[in-house]
ZAMARGU-4260 file (C-alpha; in steps of 0.2 Angstrom, whole numbers, plus 5000, padded with zeros to 4 digits):
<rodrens>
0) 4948/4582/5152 | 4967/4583/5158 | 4978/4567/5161 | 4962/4558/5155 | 4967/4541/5141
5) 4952/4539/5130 | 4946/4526/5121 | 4929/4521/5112 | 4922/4505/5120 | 4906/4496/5113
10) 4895/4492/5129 | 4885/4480/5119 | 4873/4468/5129 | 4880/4449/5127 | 4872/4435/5120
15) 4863/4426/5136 | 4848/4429/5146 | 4857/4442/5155 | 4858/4452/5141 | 4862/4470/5147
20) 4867/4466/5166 | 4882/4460/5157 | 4889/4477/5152 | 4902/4482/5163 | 4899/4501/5169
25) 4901/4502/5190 | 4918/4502/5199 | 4916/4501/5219 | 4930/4512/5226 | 4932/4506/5245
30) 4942/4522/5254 | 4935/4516/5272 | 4951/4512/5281 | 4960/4524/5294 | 4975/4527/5284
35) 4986/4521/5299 | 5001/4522/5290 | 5004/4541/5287 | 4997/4546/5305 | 4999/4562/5310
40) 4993/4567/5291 | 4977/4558/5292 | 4969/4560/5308 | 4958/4573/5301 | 4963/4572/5282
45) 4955/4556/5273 | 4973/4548/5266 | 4963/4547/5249 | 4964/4565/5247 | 4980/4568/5251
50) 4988/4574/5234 | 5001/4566/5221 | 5008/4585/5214 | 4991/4594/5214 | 4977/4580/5214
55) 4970/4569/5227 | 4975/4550/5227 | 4957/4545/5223 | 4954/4558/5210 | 4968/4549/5199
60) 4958/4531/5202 | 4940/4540/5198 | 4951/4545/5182 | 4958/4530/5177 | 4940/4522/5179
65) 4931/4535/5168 | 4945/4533/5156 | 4940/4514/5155 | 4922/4516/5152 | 4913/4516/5168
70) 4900/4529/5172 | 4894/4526/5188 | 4905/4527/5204 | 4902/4517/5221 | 4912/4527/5236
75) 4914/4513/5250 | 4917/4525/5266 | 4916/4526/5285 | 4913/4538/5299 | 4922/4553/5294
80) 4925/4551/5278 | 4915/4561/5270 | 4925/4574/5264 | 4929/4561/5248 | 4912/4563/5242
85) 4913/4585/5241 | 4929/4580/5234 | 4919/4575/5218 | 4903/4587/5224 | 4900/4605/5217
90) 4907/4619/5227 | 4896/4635/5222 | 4905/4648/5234 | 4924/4644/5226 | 4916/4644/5209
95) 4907/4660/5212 | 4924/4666/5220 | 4937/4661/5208 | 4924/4667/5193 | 4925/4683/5203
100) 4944/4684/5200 | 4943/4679/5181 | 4953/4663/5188 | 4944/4653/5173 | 4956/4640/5170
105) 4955/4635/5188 | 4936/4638/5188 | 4935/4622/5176 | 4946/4611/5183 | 4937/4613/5198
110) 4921/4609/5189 | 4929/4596/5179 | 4930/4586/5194 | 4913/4585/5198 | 4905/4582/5181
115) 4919/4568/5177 | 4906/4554/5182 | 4891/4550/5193 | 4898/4546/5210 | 4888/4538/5226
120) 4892/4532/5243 | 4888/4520/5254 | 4894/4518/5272 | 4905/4505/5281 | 4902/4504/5298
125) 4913/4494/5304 | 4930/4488/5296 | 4929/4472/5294 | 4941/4470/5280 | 4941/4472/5260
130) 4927/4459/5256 | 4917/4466/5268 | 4917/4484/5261 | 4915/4477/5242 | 4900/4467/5248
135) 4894/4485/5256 | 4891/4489/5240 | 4880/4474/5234 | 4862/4486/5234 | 4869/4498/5223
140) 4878/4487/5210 | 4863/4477/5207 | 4865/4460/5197 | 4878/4465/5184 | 4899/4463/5185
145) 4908/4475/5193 | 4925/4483/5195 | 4934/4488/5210 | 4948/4500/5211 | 4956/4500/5228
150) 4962/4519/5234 | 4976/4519/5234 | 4983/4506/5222 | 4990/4522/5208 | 4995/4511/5192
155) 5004/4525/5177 | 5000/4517/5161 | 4999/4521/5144 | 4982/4512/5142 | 4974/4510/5160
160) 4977/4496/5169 | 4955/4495/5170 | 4956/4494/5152 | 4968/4482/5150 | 4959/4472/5162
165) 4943/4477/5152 | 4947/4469/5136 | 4953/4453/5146 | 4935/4454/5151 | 4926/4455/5136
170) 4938/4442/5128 | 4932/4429/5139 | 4918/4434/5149 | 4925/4429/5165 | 4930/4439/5181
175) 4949/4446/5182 | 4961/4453/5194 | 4975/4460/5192 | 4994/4452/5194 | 5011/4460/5199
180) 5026/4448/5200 | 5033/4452/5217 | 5050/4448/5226 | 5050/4432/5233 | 5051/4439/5252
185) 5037/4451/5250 | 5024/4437/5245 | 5018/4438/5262 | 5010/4455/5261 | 4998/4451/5247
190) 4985/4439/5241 | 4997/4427/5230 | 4987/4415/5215 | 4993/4399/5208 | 4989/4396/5190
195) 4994/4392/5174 | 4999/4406/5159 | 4988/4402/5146 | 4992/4419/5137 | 5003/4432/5136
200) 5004/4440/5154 | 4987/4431/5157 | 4983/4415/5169 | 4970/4405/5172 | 4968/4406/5191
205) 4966/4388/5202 | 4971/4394/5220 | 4974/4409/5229 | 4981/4412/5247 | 4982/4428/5257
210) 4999/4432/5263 | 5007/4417/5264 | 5024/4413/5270 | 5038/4414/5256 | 5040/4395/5259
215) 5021/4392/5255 | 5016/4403/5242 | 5010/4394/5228 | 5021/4410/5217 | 5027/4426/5217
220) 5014/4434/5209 | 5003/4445/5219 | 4986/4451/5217 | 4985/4470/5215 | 4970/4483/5219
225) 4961/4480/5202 | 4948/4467/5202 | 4932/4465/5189 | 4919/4452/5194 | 4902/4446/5192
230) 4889/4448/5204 | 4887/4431/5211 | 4903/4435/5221 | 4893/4444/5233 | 4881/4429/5238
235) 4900/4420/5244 | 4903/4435/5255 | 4890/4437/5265 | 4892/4418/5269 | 4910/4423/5273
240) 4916/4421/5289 | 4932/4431/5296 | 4950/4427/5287 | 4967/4432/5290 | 4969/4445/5302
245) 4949/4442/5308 | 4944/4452/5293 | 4933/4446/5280 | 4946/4444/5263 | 4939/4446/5248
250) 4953/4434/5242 | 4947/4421/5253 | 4930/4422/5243 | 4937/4422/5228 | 4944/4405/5231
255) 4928/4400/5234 | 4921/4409/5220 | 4932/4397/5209 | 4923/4379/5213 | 4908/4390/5203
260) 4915/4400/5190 | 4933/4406/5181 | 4946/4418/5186 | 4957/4424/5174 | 4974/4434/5182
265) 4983/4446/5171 | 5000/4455/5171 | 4996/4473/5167 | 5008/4484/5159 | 5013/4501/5170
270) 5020/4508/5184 | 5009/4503/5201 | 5014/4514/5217 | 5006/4508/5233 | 5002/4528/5239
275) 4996/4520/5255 | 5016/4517/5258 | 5028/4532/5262 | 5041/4528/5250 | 5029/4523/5235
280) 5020/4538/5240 | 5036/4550/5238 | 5041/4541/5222 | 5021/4543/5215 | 5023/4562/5217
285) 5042/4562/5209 | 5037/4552/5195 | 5020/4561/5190 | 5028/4579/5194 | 5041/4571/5182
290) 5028/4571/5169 | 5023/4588/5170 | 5033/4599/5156 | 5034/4614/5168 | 5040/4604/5185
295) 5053/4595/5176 | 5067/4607/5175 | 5066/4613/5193 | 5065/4596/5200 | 5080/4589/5190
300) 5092/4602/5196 | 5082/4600/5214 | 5085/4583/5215 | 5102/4586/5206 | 5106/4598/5222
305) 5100/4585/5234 | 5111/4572/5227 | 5125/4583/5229 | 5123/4588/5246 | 5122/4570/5251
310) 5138/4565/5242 | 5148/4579/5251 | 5140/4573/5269 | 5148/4556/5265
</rodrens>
């Protein structure tokens, strides 16, 4: 599997009476929103398809939680959407085409994508913000914890970011998000936590606040599209009522979710790239192309030229 970090996880049921419904094997993917942000692009394109180098957004967070030992696949999607699901569904006319033209090597990267992991959907009809789609999901996740990856949240890591976030997990059998230390004036487009460090790049949770003002945020670390929590957290959202923005936050609920149980924020190690913005957009598809031994040399002297050119304007 190509660009794929593996890694042997024991999925043993814990001591408890929830023995099994422990094991942490769904992620909950919500890709519902209108992708406002790179209009003209995604009027009819889902922006979760559109492609760092030569793979869909998504296909990249799918990967990294296949990589981290899930096996099953919640799609959160709305009206128009459902282009995302054939994304990751077999195509029997391109196969039959491209087997055809003895293109084999693209024939099983094609079919690689389906068979990767078992992926599902569920619709959101209306977009009443994050917590809302993550509670969408609540009949097929059943009673056991959960991961969520939102799509378009790209973390490049040597070990995925899910996985770090796993182990965090399993070490101390409570729910965890994932942290990024943000520049003071930017606190105010995120969910920010208060905590203490209890660990190396790992706090104990005790507030959280979504997008405060830099002069009230409890810190400047902000919560970034990983999350891995336990079931219960759907029981506070659908009590939730609507947040900032008239949405229903999911970082609201996890406040509450902390007079009941513990949150654990951690630090992760990598590069995150918010794919949703243009310029982390543009950098996601320099620095991946970057990686790729038969892009680099053209795009050095390319950007080289670009350099250049800009130099002499000036």
């Amino acid at each position: 599997m190509e660009n794929l970090w593996f890694s042997h996880i024991a999925l043993l049921p814990w001591p408890g009476t929830r023995g099994s419904a422990m094991r942490l094997r769904q992620a909950v993917i919500p890709a519902a929103g209108l992708g406002t942000r790179f209009l003209p692009a995604t009027k009819a394109i889902p922006k979760e398809l559109l492609t760092i180098v030569d793979k869909p957004i998504i296909q990249y967070i799918v990967e990294e939680a296949v990589a981290s030992g899930i096996t099953r696949i919640v799609l959160v999607l709305s009206r128009g959407k459902e282009a995302i699901q054939e994304h990751f569904s077999r195509a029997p006319e391109l196969e039959r085409y491209l087997k055809d033209k003895g293109r084999v090597s693209l024939l099983e990267t094609i079919r690689r994508v389906c068979s990767l992991v078992d992926v599902i959907s569920v619709r959101q009809e209306r977009p009443l913000g994050l917590g809302h789609a993550v509670l969408c999901a609540k009949r097929v996740v059943g009673n056991e914890p959960f991961a969520v990856l939102l799509g378009d949240d790209m973390v490049d890591s040597s070990v995925p970011c899910l996985l770090q976030m796993r182990r965090v997990f399993e070490a101390h059998r409570a729910s965890v998000i994932a942290l990024h230390k943000v520049k003071r004036e930017e606190v105010q487009r995120y969910g920010i936590i208060e905590g203490t460090k209890v660990g190396r790049n790992l706090y104990k949770i005790h507030g959280l606040v979504e997008k405060p003002s830099p002069e009230k945020a409890p810190s400047r670390l902000a919560i970034i599209g990983r999350y891995i929590l336990f079931p219960e957290i759907f029981d506070i959202l659908e009590k939730a009522r609507p947040g900032h923005g008239g949405e229903i936050q999911l970082t609201d609920a996890l406040q509450r979710y902390l007079t009941e149980g513990q949150l654990y924020g951690y630090i992760f190690h990598g590069d995150r790239y918010d794919a949703g913005d243009r310029r982390d957009f543009l950098k996601a598809n320099l620095a991946f192309a970057w990686k790729r031994t038969e892009l680099r040399r053209d795009l050095r002297d390319f950007v080289r030229l670009l350099i250049k050119r800009g130099r002499q304007k000036h």
